[in-house]
MDTraj code that builds the backbone (N, CA, C; nanometers):
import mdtraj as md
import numpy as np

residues = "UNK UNK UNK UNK UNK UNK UNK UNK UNK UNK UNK UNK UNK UNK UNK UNK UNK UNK UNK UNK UNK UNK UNK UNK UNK UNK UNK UNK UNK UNK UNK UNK UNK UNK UNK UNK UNK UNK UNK UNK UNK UNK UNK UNK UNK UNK UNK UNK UNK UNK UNK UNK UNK UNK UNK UNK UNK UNK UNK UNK UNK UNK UNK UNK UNK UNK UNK UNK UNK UNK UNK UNK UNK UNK UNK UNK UNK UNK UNK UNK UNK UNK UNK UNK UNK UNK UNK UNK UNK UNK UNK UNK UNK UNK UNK UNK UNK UNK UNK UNK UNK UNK UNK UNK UNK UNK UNK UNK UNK UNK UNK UNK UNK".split()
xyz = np.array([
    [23.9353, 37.3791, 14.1355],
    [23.8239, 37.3677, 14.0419],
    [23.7358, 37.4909, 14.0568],
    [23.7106, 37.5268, 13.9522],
    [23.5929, 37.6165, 13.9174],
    [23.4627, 37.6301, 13.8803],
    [23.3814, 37.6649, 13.9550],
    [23.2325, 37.5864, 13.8957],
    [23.1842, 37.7528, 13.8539],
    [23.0739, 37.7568, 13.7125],
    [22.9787, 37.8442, 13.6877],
    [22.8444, 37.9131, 13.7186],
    [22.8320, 37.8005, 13.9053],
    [22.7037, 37.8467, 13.9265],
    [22.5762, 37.7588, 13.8884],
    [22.4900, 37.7549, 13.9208],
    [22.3624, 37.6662, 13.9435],
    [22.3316, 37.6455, 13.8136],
    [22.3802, 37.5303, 13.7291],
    [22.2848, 37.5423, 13.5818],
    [22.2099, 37.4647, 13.6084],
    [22.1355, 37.3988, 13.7067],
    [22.0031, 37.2984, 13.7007],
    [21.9090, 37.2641, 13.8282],
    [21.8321, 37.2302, 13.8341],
    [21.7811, 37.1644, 13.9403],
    [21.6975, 37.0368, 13.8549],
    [21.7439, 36.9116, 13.9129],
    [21.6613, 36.7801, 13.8550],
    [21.5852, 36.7210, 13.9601],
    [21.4566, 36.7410, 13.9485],
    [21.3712, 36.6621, 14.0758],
    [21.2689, 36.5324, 14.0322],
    [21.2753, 36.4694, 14.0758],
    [21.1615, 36.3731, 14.0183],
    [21.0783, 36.3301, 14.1262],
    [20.9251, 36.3335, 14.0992],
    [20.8274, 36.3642, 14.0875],
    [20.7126, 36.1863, 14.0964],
    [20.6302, 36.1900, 14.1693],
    [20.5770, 36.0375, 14.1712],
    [20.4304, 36.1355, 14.0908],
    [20.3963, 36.2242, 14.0106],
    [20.3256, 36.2736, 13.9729],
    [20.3455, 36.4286, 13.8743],
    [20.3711, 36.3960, 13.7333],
    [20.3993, 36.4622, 13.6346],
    [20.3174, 36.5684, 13.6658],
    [20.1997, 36.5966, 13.6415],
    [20.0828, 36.6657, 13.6140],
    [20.0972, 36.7635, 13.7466],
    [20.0742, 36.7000, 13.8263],
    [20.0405, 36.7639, 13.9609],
    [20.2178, 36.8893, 13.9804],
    [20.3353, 36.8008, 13.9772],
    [20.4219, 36.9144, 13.9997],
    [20.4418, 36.9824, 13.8900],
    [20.4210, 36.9822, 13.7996],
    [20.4042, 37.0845, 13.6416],
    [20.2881, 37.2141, 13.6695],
    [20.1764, 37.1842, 13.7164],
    [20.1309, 37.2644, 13.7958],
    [20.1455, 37.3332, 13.8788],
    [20.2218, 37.2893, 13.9688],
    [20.2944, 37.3540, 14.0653],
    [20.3943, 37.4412, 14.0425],
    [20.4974, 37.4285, 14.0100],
    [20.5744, 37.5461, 13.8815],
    [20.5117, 37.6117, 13.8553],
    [20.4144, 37.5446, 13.7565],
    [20.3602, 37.7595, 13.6679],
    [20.3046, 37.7573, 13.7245],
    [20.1969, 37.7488, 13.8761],
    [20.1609, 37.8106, 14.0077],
    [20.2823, 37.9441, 14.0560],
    [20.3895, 37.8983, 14.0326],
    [20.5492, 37.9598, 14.0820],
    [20.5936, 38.0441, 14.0018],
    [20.4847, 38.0673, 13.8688],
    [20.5615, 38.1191, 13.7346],
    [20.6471, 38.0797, 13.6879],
    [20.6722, 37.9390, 13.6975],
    [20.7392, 37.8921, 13.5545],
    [20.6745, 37.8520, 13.4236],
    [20.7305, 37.8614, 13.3269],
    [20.6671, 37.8632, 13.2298],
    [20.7591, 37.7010, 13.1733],
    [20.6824, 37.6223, 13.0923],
    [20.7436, 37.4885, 13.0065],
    [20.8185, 37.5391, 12.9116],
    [20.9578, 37.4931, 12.8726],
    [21.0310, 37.4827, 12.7656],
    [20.9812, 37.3867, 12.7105],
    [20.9807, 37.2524, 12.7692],
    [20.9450, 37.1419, 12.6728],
    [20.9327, 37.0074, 12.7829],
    [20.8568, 36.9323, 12.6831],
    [20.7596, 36.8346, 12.7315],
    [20.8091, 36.6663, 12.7043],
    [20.8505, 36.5915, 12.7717],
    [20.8597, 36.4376, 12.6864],
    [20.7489, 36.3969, 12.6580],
    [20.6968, 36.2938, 12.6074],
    [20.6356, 36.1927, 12.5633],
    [20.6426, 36.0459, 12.6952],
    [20.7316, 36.1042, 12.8032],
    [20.7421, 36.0157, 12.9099],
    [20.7322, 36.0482, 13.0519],
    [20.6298, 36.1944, 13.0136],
    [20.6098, 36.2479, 13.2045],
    [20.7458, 36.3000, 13.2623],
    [20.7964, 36.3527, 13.1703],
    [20.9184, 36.4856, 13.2066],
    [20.8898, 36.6178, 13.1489],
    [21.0219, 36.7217, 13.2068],
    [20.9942, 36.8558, 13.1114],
    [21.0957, 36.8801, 13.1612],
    [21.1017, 37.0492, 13.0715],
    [21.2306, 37.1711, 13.1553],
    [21.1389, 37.2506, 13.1484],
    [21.1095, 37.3215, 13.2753],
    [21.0649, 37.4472, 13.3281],
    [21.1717, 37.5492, 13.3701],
    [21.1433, 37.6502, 13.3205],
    [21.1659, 37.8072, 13.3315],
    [21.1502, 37.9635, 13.3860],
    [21.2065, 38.0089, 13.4771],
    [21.1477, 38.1101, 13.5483],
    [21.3014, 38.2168, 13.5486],
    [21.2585, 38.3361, 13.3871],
    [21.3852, 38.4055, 13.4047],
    [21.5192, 38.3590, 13.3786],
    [21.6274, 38.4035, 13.3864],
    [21.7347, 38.3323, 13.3443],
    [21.7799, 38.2756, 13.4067],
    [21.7766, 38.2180, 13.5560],
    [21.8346, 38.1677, 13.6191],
    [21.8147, 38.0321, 13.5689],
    [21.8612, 37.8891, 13.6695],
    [21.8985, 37.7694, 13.6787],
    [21.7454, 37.7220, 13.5955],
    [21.7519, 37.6253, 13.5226],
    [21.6379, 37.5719, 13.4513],
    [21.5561, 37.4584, 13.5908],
    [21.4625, 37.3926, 13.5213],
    [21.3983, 37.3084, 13.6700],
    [21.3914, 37.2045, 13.5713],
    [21.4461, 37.0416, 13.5667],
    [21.3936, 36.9340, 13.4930],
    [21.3072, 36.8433, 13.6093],
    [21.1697, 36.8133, 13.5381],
    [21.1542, 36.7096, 13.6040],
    [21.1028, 36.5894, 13.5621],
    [21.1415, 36.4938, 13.6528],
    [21.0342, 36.3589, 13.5610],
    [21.0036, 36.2500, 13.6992],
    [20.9264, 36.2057, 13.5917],
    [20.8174, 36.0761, 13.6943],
    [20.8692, 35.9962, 13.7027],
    [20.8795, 35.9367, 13.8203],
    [20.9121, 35.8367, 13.8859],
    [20.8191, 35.7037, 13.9239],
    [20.8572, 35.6441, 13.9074],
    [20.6915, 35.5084, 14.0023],
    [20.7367, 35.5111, 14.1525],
    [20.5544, 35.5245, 14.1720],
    [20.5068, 35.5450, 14.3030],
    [20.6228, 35.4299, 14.4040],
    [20.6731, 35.3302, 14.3650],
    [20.7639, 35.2567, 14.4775],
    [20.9082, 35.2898, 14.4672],
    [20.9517, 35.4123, 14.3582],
    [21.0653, 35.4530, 14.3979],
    [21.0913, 35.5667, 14.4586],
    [21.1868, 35.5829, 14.5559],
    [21.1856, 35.7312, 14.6437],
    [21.2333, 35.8273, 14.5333],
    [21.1587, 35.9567, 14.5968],
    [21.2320, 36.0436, 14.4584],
    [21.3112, 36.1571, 14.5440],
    [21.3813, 36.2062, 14.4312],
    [21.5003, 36.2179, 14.4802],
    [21.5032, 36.3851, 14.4086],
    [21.6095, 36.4536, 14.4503],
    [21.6017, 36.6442, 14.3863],
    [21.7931, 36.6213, 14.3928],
    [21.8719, 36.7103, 14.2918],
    [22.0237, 36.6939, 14.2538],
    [22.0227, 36.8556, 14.1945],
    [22.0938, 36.9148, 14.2548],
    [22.1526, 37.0086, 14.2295],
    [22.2635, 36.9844, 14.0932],
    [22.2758, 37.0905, 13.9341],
    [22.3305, 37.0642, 13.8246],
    [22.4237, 37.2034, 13.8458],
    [22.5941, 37.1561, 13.8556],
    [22.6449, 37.2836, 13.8666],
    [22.7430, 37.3010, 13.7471],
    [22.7326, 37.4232, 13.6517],
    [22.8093, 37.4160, 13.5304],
    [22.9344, 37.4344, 13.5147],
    [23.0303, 37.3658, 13.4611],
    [23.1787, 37.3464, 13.4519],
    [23.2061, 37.3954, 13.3024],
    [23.3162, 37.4707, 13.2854],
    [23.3321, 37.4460, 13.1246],
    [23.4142, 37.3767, 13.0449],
    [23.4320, 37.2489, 13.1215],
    [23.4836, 37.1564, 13.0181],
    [23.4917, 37.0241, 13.1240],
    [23.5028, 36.9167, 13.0322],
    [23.4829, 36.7536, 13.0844],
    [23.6384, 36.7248, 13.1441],
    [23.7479, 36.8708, 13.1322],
    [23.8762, 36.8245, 13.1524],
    [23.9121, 36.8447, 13.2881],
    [23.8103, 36.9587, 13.3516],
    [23.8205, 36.9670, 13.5142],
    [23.7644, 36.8801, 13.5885],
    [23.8776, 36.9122, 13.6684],
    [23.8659, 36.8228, 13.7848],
    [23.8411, 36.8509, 13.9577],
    [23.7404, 36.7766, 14.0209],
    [23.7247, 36.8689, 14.1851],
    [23.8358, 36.8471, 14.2209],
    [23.8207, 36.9651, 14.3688],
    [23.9809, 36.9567, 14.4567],
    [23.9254, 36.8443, 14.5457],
    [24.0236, 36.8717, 14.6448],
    [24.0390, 36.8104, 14.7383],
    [23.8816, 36.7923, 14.8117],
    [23.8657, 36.6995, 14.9013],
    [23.7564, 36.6944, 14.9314],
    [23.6440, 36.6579, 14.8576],
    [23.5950, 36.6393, 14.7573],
    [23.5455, 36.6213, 14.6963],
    [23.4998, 36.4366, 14.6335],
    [23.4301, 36.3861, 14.6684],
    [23.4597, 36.2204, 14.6586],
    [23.3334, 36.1727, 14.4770],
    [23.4257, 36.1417, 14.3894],
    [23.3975, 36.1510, 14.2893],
    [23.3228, 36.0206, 14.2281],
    [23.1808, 35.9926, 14.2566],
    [23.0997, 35.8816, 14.2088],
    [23.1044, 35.8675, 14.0776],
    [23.0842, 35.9550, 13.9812],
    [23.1236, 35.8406, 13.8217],
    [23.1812, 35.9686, 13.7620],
    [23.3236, 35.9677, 13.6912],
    [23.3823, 36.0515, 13.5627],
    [23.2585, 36.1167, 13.4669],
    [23.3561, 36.2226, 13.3747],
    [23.2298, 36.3026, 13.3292],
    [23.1686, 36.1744, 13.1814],
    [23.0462, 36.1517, 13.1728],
    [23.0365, 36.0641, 13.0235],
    [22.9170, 36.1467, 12.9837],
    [22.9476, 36.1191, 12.8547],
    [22.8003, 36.1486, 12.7563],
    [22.7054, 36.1251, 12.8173],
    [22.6166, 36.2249, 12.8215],
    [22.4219, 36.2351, 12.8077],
    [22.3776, 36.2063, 12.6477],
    [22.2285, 36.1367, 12.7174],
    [22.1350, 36.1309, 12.6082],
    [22.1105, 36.3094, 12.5526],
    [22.1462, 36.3989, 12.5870],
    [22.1155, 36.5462, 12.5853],
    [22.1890, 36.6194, 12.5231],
    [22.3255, 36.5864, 12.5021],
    [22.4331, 36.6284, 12.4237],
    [22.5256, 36.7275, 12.4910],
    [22.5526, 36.6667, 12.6724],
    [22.6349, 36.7243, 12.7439],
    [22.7065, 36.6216, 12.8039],
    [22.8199, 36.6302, 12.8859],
    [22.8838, 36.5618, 12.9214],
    [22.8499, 36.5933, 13.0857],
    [22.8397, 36.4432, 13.2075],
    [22.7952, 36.5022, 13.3633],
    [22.9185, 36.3711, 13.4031],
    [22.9364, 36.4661, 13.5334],
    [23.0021, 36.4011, 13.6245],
    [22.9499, 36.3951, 13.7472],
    [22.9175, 36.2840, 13.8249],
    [22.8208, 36.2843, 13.9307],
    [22.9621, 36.3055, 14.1123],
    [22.9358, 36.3735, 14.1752],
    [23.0234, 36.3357, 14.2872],
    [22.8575, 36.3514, 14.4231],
    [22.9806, 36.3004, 14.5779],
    [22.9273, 36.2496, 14.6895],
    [22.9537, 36.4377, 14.7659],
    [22.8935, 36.4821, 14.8146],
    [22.9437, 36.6028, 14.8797],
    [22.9402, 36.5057, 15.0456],
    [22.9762, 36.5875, 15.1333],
    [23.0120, 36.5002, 15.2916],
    [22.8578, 36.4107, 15.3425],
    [22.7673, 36.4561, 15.3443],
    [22.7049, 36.4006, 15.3791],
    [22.5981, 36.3141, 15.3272],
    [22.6614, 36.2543, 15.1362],
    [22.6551, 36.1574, 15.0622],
    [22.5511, 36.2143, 14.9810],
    [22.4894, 36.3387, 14.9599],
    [22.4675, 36.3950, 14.8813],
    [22.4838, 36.3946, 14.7846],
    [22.4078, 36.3212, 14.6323],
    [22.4602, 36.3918, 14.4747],
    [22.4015, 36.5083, 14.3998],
    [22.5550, 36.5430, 14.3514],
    [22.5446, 36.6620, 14.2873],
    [22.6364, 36.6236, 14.1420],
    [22.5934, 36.7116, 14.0592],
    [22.6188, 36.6770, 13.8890],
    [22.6936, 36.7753, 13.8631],
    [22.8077, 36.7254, 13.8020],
    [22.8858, 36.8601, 13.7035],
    [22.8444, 36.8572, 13.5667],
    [22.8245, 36.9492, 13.5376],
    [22.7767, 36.9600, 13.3652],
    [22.8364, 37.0232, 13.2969],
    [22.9176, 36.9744, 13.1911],
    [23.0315, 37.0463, 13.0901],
    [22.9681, 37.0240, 12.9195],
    [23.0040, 37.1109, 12.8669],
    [22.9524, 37.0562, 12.6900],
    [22.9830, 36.9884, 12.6743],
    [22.9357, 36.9376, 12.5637],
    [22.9290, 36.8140, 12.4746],
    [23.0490, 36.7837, 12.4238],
    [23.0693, 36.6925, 12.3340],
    [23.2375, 36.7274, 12.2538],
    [23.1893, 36.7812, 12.1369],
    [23.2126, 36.8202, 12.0682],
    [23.1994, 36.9484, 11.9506],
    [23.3042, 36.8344, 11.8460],
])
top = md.Topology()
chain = top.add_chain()
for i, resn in enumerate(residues, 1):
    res = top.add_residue(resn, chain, resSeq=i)
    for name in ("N", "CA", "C"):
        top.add_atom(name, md.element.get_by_symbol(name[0]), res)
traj = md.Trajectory(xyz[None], top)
């Protein structure tokens, strides 16, 4: 398997406001905003930053998004595969796996066209 390199970082946040601040403290700048205490932040071309709010009694959690180019690859060996690639609300296709020390990490391939 072949991966493209860091397309994401997803962190969530028990406080919208406060880490949105924090970013463009970092120079990121907002792409865009929900209506539900999320965003995508931006700094340069590298990996985008999504984040969103969480309630204060759930632990929050940060997932590395690594880009694939297509929903037809598959990891090698080693690799322990928590859910196949399916549709996003976003119009990409993710595949979630366990790295060794139960770690998730997301594969992200396009959409179907």
């Amino acid at each position: 398997m072949t991966t493209d390199g860091i397309e994401a970082v997803f962190l969530e946040t028990h406080n919208w406001g406060r880490m949105a601040k924090f970013l463009q403290g970092l120079g990121f700048t907002v792409d865009f905003e929900t209506d539900h205490n999320s965003g995508q932040f931006r700094n340069g071309e590298g990996a985008y930053v999504f984040v969103a709010e969480v309630p204060p009694t759930q632990q929050t959690s940060t997932r590395l998004v690594l880009k694939v180019a297509s929903p037809e690859v598959r990891p090698g060996d080693g690799v322990e595969v928590r859910t196949d690639f399916e549709p996003t609300h976003y119009g990409t296709r993710e595949m979630t796996v366990h790295d060794p020390d139960g770690r998730v990490w997301s594969l992200q391939a396009p959409g179907e066209e």
